[in-house]
C-alpha positions as CSV (number, residue, x, y, z in Angstrom):
1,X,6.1,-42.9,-11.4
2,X,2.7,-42.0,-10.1
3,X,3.3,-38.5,-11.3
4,X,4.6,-39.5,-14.8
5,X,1.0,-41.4,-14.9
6,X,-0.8,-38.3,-14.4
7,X,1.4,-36.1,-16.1
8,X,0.4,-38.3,-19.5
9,X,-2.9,-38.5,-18.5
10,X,-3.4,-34.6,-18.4
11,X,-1.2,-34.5,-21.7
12,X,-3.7,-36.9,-23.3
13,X,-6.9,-35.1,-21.7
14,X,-5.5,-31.4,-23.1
15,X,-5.0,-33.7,-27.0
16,X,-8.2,-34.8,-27.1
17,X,-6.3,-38.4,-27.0
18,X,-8.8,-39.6,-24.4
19,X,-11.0,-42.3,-26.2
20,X,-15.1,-42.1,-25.7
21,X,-14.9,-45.7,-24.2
22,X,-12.2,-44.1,-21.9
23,X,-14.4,-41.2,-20.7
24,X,-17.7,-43.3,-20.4
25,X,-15.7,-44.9,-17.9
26,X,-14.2,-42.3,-15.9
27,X,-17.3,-40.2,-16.2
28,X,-19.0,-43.4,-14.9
29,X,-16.2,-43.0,-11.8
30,X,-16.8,-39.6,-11.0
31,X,-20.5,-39.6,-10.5
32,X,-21.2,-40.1,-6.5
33,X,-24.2,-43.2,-6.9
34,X,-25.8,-41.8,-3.5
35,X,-25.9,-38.0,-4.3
36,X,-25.9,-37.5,-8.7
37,X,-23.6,-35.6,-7.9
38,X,-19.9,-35.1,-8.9
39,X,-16.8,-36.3,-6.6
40,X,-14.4,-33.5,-6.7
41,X,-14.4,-30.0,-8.9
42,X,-10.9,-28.9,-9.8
43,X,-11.3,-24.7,-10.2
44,X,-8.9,-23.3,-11.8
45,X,-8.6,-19.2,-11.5
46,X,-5.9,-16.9,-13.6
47,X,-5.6,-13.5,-11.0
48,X,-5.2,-10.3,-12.9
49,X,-5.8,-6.9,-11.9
50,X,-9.1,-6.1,-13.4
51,X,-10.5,-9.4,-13.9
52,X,-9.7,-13.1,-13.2
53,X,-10.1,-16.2,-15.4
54,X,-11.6,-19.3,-14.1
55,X,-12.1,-22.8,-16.0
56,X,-13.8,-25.5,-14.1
57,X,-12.8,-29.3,-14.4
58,X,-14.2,-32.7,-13.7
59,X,-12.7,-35.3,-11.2
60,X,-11.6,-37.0,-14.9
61,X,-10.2,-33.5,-16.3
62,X,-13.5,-32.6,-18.6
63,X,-14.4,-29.3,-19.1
64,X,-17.3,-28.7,-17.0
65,X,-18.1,-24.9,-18.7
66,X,-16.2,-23.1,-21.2
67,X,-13.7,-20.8,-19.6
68,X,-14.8,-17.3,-18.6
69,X,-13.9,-14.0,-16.8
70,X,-15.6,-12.3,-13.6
71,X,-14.7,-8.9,-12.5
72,X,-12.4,-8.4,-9.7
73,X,-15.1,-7.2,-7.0
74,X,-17.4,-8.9,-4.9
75,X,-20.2,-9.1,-7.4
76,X,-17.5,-11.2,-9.8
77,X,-17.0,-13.3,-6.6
78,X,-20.6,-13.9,-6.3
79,X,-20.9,-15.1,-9.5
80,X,-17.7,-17.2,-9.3
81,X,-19.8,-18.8,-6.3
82,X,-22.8,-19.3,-8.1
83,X,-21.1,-20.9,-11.4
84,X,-19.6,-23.2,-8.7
85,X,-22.3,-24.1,-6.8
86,X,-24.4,-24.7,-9.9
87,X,-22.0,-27.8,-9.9
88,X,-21.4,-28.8,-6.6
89,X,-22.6,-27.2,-3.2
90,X,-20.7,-28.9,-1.3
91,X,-17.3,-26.8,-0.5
92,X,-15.7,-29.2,0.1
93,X,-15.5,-31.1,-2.7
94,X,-14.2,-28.1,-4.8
95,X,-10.6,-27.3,-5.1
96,X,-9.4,-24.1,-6.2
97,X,-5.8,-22.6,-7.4
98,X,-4.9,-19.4,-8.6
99,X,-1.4,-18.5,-9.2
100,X,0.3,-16.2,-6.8
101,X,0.3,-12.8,-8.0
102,X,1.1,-10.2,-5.3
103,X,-1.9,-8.4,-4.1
104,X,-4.3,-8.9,-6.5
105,X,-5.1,-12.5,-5.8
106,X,-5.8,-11.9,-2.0
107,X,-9.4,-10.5,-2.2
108,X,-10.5,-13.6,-4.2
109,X,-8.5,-16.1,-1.9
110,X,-10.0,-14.6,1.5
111,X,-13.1,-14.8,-0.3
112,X,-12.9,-18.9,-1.4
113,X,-11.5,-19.2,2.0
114,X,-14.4,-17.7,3.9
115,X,-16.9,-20.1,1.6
116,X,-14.7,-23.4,2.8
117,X,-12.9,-24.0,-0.4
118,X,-10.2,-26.1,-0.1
119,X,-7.4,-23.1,-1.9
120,X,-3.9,-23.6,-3.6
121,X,-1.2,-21.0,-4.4
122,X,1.2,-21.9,-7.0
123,X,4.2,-20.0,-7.6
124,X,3.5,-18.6,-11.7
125,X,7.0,-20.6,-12.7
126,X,5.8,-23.8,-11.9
127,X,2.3,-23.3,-13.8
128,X,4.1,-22.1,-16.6
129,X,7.0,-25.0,-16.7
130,X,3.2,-27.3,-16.8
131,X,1.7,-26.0,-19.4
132,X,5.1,-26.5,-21.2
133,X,5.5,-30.5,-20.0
134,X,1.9,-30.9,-20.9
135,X,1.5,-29.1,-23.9
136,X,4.0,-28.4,-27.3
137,X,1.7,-25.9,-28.3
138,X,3.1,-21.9,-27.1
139,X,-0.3,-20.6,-26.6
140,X,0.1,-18.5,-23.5
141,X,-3.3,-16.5,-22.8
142,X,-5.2,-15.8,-19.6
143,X,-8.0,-18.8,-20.1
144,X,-5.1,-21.4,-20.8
145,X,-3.5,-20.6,-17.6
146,X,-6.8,-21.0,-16.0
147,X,-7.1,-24.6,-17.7
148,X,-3.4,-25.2,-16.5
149,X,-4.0,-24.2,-13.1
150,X,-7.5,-26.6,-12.7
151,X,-5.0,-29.4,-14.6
152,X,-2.2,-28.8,-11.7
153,X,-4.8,-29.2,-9.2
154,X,-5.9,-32.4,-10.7
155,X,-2.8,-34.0,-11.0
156,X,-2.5,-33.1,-7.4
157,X,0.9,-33.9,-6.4
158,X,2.4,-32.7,-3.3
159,X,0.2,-29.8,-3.0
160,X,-0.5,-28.5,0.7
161,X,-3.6,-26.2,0.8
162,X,-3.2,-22.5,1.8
163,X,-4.8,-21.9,5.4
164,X,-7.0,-19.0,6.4
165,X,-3.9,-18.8,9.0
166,X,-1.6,-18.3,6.2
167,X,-3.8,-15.5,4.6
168,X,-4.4,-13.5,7.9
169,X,-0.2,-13.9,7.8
170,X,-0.1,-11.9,4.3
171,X,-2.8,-9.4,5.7
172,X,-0.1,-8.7,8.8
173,X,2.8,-8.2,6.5
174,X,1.1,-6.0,4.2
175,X,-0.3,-3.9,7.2
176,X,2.8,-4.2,8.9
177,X,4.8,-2.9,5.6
178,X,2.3,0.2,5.4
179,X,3.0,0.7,9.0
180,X,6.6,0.8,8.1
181,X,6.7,3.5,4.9
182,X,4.3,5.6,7.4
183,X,7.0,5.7,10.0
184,X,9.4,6.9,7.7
185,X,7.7,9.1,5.7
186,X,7.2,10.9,9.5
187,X,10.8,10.5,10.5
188,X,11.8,12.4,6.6
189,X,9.1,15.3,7.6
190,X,10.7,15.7,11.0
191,X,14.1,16.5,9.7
């Protein structure tokens, strides 16, 4: 039930269904009295190979800035960092999911890992069966999956955070698997 509550929330907030009363009062919610500052950042991040796709959302699902890209490199990381801590500089109170996308996601996620974000890996099926439940609209592009990732993280139901133990896991397999093709590339030039 709990779910089906947030699920129609998020529907609502992605309408524009949410009233001004409504937000006045959950923006009133979301501010932290001691610090001005906000309780919790949802960061959404779409992984491609060239560039990734990041929306940032309030504790009450408001766009914080309009979506945008940064390059796959360190510099777009930087950035990324700096966008993020422009709202909140406390790690901790950022949440970030990207969608699980082979390789190319696991520069970024070592890197929000080593700055104390608290990271999420969804499998792309599920974020694209979301954006279905939440939306009627087919609009499929890189900054909607952003917004739909920051959304999933919001609605933040059963999620269990990926662990800098879980990434150093990946690296192993990945080196072992290299380790692997080398042996038999060697064991094909021997015969």
């Amino acid at each position: 039930c709990l779910f089906v509550n947030q699920l129609v929330s998020v529907k609502r907030i992605i309408n524009n269904e949410v009233t001004t009363a409504e937000r006045c009062v959950v923006s009133s919610h979301s501010i932290n009295s001691h610090e001005g500052e906000l309780s919790m950042i949802y960061l959404g991040i779409d992984v491609s190979k060239d560039k990734h796709d990041c929306c940032i959302l309030s504790q009450d699902g408001e766009l914080l800035t309009k979506p945008f890209s940064v390059p796959n490199s360190r510099q777009g990381y930087d950035k990324l960092f700096s966008v993020v801590s422009s709202f909140e500089n406390n790690p901790e109170k950022v949440k970030a999911g990207l969608e699980a996308t082979g390789h190319y996601g696991f520069a970024i996620l070592g890197y929000l890992l080593e700055k104390g974000f608290a990271c999420f890996v969804f499998n792309p099926l599920h974020t694209n069966l979301y954006r279905k439940a939440v939306s009627l609209r087919k609009t499929k592009t890189d900054k909607v999956d952003s917004k739909t990732i920051a959304l999933m993280l919001l609605s933040s139901v059963g999620l269990k955070p990926y662990s800098k133990a879980l990434y150093h896991n990946e690296q192993l397999k990945s080196l072992s698997r290299y380790r692997f093709s080398k042996v038999r590339e060697r064991a094909v030039l021997k015969q």
